[in-house]
C-alpha positions in Angstrom: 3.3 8.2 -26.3 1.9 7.1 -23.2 3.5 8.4 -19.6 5.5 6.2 -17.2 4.3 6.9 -13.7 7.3 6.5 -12.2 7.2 5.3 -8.2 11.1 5.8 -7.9 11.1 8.7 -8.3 8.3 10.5 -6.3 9.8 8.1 -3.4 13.2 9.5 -4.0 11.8 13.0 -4.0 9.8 12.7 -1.0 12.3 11.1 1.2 14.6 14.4 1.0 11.4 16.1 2.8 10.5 12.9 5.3 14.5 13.1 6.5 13.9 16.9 7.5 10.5 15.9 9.2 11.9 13.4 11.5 14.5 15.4 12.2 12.4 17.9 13.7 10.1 15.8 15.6 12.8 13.9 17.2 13.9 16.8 18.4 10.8 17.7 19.6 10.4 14.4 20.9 13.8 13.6 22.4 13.8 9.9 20.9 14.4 8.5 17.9 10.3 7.3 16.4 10.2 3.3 15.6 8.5 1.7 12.9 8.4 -1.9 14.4 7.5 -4.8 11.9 6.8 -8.4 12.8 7.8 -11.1 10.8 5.9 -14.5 11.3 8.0 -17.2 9.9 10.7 -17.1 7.2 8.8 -16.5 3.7 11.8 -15.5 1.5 9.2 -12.9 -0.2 8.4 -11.0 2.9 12.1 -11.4 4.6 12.9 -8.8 0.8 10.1 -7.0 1.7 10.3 -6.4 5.5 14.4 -5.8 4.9 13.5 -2.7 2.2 11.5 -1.4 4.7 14.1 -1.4 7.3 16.5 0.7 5.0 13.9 3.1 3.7 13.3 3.9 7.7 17.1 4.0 7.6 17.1 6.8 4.6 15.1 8.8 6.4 16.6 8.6 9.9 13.3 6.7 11.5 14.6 3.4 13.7 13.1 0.3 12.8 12.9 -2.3 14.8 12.2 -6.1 13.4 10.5 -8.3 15.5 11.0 -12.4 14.2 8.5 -14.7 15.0 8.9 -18.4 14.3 6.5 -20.3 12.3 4.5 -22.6 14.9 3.6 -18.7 16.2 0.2 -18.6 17.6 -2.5 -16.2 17.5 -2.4 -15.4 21.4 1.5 -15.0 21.0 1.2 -12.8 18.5 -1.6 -10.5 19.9 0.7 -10.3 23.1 3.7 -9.3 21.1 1.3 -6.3 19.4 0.0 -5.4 22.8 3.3 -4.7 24.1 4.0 -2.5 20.8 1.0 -0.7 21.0 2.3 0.6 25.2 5.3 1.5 24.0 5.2 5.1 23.4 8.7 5.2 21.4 7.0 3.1 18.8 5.2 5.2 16.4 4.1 2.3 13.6 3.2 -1.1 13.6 3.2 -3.4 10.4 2.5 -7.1 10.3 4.1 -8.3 7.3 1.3 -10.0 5.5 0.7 -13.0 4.7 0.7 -14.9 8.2 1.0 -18.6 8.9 -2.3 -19.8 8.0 -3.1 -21.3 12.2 -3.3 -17.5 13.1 -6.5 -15.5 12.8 -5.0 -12.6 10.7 -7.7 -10.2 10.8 -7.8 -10.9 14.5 -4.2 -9.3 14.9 -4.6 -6.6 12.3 -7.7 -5.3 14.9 -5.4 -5.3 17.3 -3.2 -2.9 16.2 -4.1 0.7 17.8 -5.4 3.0 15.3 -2.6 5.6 16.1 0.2 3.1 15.1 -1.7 1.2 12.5 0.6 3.1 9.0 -0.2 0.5 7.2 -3.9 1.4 7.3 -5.3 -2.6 8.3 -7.2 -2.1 11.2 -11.3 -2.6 10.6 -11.8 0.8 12.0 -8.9 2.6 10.4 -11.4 1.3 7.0 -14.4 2.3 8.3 -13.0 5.5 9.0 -11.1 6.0 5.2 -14.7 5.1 4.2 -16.3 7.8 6.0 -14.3 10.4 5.4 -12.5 10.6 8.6 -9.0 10.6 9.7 -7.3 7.7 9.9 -4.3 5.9 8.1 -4.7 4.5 5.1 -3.5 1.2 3.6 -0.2 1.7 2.1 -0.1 0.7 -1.1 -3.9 2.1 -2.0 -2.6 5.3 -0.6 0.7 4.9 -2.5 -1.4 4.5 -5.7 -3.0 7.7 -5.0 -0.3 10.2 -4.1 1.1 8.5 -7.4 -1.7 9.7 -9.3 -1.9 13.1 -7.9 1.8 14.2 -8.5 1.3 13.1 -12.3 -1.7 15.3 -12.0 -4.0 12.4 -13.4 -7.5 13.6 -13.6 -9.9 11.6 -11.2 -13.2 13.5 -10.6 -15.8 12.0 -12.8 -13.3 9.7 -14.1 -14.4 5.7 -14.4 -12.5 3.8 -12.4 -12.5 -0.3 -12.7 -10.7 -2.1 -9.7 -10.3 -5.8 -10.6 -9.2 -6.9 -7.2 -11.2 -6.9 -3.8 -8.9 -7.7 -1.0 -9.1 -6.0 1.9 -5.5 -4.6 2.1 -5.9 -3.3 -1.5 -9.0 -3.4 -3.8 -11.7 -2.5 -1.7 -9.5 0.7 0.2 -8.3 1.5 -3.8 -11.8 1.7 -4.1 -12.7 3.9 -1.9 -10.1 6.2 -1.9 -10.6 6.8 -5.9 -14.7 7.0 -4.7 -13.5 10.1 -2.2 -11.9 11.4 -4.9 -15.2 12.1 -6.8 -14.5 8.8 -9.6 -17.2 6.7 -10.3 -15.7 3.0 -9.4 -16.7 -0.3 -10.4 -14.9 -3.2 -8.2 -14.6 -6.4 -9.9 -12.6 -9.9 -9.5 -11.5 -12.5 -11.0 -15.3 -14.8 -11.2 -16.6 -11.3 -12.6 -18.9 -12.2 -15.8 -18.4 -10.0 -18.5 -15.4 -8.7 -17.4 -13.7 -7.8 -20.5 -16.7 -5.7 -21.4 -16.3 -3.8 -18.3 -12.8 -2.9 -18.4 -13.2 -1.9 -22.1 -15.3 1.2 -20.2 -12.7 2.1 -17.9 -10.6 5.7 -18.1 -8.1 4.4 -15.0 -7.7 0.5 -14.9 -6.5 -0.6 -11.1 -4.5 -4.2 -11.3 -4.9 -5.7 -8.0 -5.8 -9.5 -8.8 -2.5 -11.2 -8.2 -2.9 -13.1 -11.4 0.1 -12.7 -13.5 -1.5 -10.8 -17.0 -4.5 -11.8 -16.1 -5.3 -8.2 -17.7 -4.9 -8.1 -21.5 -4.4 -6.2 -24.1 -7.4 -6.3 -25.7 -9.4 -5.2 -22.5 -7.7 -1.5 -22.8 -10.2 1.3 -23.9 -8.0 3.8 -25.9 -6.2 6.7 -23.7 -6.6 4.4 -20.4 -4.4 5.1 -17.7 -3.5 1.7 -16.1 -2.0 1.6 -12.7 -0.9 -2.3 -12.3 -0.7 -3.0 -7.9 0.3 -6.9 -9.3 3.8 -8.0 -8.6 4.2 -11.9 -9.2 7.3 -14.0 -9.6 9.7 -13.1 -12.3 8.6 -9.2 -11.6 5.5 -9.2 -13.6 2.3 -7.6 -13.2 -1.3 -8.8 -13.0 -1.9 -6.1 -16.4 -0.2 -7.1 -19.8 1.5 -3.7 -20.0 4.2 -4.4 -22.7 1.0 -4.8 -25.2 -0.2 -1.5 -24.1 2.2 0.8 -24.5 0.7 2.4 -27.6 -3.1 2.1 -26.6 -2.9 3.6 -22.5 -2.3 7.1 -22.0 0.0 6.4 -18.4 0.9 3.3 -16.4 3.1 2.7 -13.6 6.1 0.0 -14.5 6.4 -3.2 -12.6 8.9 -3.4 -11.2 9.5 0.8 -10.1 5.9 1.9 -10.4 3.4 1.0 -7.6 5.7 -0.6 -5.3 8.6 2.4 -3.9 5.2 4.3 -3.4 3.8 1.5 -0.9 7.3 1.2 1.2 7.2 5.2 0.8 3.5 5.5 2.3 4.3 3.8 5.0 7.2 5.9 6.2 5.0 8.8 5.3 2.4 7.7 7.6 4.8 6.5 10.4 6.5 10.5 10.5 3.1 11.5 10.7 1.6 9.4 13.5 5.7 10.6 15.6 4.2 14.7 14.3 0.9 13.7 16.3 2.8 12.9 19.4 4.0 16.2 19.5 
């Protein structure tokens, strides 16, 4: 019977530990460490998201502090309101809730965000870095994929890994994390020819496409551990996991599976960039 990677509860678990963290370092510290996230515009989906962020910081005793932006925002506007987070040394994390009104350069912003406050792992050189080897933060939900991985004790090291997905905030850092990790990775997409075929070899399947089951069945290899990153409207995934259920060996639900683990991962990496200041 396959295993349920369950998110939920590693984020539960971990959250006990991350509430006695913070409450050292603000000791240590003498202020309460912020976790500031902007909000361009009023996209219902990222309004959810940016308000179960707020509460896991609550859970945990971090402050977070929500910055609104209104739509017509421009890219200037927004690179001053990042400046003036990056100087303030009670902030200890910066997220820009992604996606951004389409008149501001994006990638423009995420650069701007000082790679000792960028816990959600977006900055050009915080990649480089992951790529290299070095330290740096990591994007959330590739590193929440991970740390998923690792606590079911999933086998990775000379494991084939296929990644169909190759955005920047998830398929290419999935990607590379799971290539530290000693897999062998093959990054695909959805104009990849053949692509059935190539999934069929895979030991750990990564859904990051954003296509609902745009995965099937059929694709599976026997004994597959699928980890499905996908969440689209009416909570379904980009893998068709209720087909699967008797051919993978694991997969992570959706909803409950990959998701707690990104909110988690960024808290984790916010209490660790406050630890730093100390």
């Amino acid at each position: 019977m396959a295993i349920e990677l369950n998110g939920k509860v590693i984020a539960k678990e971990e959250e006990e530990n991350l509430r006695q963290r913070v409450f050292k370092v603000t000791e240590k510290l003498g202020f309460v460490p912020v976790l500031a996230t902007i909000l361009v515009g009023d996209d219902p989906a990222s309004i959810t998201y940016v308000n179960m962020k707020a509460k896991a910081c609550e859970r945990v005793g971090l402050r977070s502090k929500i910055i609104n932006l209104n739509n017509d925002t421009t890219t200037s506007e927004l690179l001053e309101v990042i400046e003036k987070l990056n100087n303030d040394n009670e902030v200890c994390g910066i997220l820009l809730q992604h996606p951004v009104p389409k008149q501001i350069d994006e990638r423009l912003c995420f650069d701007k965000i000082k790679i000792e406050k960028d816990v959600d792992g977006v900055n050009s050189e915080s990649f480089g870095r992951m790529v290299m080897g070095r330290n740096a933060f990591v994007s959330a939900t590739p590193l929440g994929i991970l740390r998923l991985l690792k606590y079911y004790k999933i086998e990775l090291e000379g494991k084939h890994a296929v990644v169909v997905g190759r955005s920047p905030i998830l398929g290419k850092p999935v990607s590379m994390l799971l290539l530290n990790e000693n897999s062998t990775v093959t990054i695909c997409h959805s104009k990849t020819k053949n692509l059935e075929n190539i999934v069929k070899m895979a030991d750990i399947v990564v859904g990051a496409v954003g296509i609902p089951k745009f995965i099937k069945s059929t694709w599976i290899k026997t004994g597959a551990v699928l980890v499905d990153a996908g969440y689209n409207a009416g909570n379904i995934g980009d893998i068709d996991l209720e087909n699967c259920f008797d051919i993978c060996s694991a997969y992570t639900p959706v909803p409950g599976g990959v998701g707690p683990m990104t909110i988690n991962s960024l808290i984790y990496q916010t209490v660790q960039s406050a630890e730093k200041l100390i």
